[in-house]
C-alpha positions, 0 to 999 in steps of 0.5 A: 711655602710650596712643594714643586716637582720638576724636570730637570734636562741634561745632556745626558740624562733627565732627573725629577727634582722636588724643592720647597720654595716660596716661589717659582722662581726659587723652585728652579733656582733651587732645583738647578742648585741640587743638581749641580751639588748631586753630579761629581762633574758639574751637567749641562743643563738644557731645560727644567720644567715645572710639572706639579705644585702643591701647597704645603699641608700636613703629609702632602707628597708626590707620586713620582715615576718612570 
């Protein structure tokens, strides 16, 4: 398993998203998942990209910021 921080673009605004997922492939199916369960009215999403992975170890983490 792998922990993927990623950028997730929509029309109105731009959110980091961090999943764990065997795969990428399943990083941005998840993280376009979390999104749409997150917002009341269902975003338009325009790109979700990738900006860190890491594998998953004992206090692994990301340092995310504006």
């Amino acid at each position: 398993m792998l922990l993927y921080h990623l950028k997730v673009e929509t029309t109105e605004t731009t959110v980091q998203v961090v999943v764990i997922a065997q795969s990428e492939e399943e990083a941005f199916r998840v993280a376009e998942i979390e999104v749409e369960k997150h917002y009341l009215k269902l975003p338009e999403i325009n790109e979700v990209t990738l900006l860190e992975r890491k594998a998953i170890h004992k206090a692994t983490g990301f340092v995310i910021s504006k």
